[in-house]
N, C-alpha and C positions, 0 to 999 in steps of 0.2 A: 366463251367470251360473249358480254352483251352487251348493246353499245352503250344501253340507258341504265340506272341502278338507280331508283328512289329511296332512299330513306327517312324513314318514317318516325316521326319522338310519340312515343306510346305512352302516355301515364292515365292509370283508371279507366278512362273514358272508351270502353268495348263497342260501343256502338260507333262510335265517329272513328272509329281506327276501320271497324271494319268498311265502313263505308267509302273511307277512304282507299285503301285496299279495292274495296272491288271498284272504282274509279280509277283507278290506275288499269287495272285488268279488264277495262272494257276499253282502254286506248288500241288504236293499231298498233300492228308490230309486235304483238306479244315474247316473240322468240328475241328480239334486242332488249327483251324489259327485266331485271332484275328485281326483287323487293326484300329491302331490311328492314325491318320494325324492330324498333329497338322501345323497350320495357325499361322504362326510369321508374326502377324498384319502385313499383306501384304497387300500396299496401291491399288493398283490396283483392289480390290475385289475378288479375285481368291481365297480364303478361303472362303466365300458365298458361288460360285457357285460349288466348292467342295461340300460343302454341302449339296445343293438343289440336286446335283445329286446323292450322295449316301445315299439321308435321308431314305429311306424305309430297309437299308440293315442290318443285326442284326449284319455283321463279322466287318462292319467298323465306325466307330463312328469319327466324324470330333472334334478340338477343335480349339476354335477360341478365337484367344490373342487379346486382346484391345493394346498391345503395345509391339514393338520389344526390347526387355531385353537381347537377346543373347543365344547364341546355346545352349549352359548347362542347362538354364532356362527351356526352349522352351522343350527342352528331357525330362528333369524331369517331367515337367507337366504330357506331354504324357504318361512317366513310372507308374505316379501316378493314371491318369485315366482307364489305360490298367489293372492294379493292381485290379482297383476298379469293371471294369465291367466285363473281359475275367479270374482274377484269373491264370495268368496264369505261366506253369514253369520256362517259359525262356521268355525272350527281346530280340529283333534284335533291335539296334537302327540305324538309319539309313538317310542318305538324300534321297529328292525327287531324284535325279539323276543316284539312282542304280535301276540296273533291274537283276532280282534272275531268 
């Protein structure tokens, strides 16, 4: 269980997800921090390679959309995965374009 779980709306844009990403992981408290990045079928492939680079890490778990539905969609998902694996008290929801 973690207390915090960010989730993350991912489409295209690899450099500002990642950026984001490691702004969250340079917060205190890493062990209450969970991260979803969730991939709003983003044509470009940049939800892959999200993936392939954070696949060994337990805090962040990538989810990859077979098709862009819309932001509401795309959040919920992530809320429901972050729900499912981190348990956790609270949700940051959030775009790839902030840094904490």
């Amino acid at each position: 269980m973690r207390k915090f779980a960010f989730v993350i709306l991912h489409y295209n844009a690899i450099d500002e997800t990642k950026k984001c990403i490691e702004s969250v992981r340079a917060l205190k408290g890493q062990e209450d921090i969970g991260i979803v990045v969730v991939d709003n079928a983003s044509p470009n492939g940049s939800g892959k390679v999200l993936q392939s680079l954070y696949s060994g890490e337990a805090q962040i778990k990538i989810l990859l959309r077979d098709q862009n539905d819309g932001f509401s969609r795309a959040n919920n998902e992530g809320v429901l995965l972050a729900m499912k694996v981190f348990a956790p008290h609270f949700y940051i929801v959030t775009n790839n374009d902030t840094e904490f």
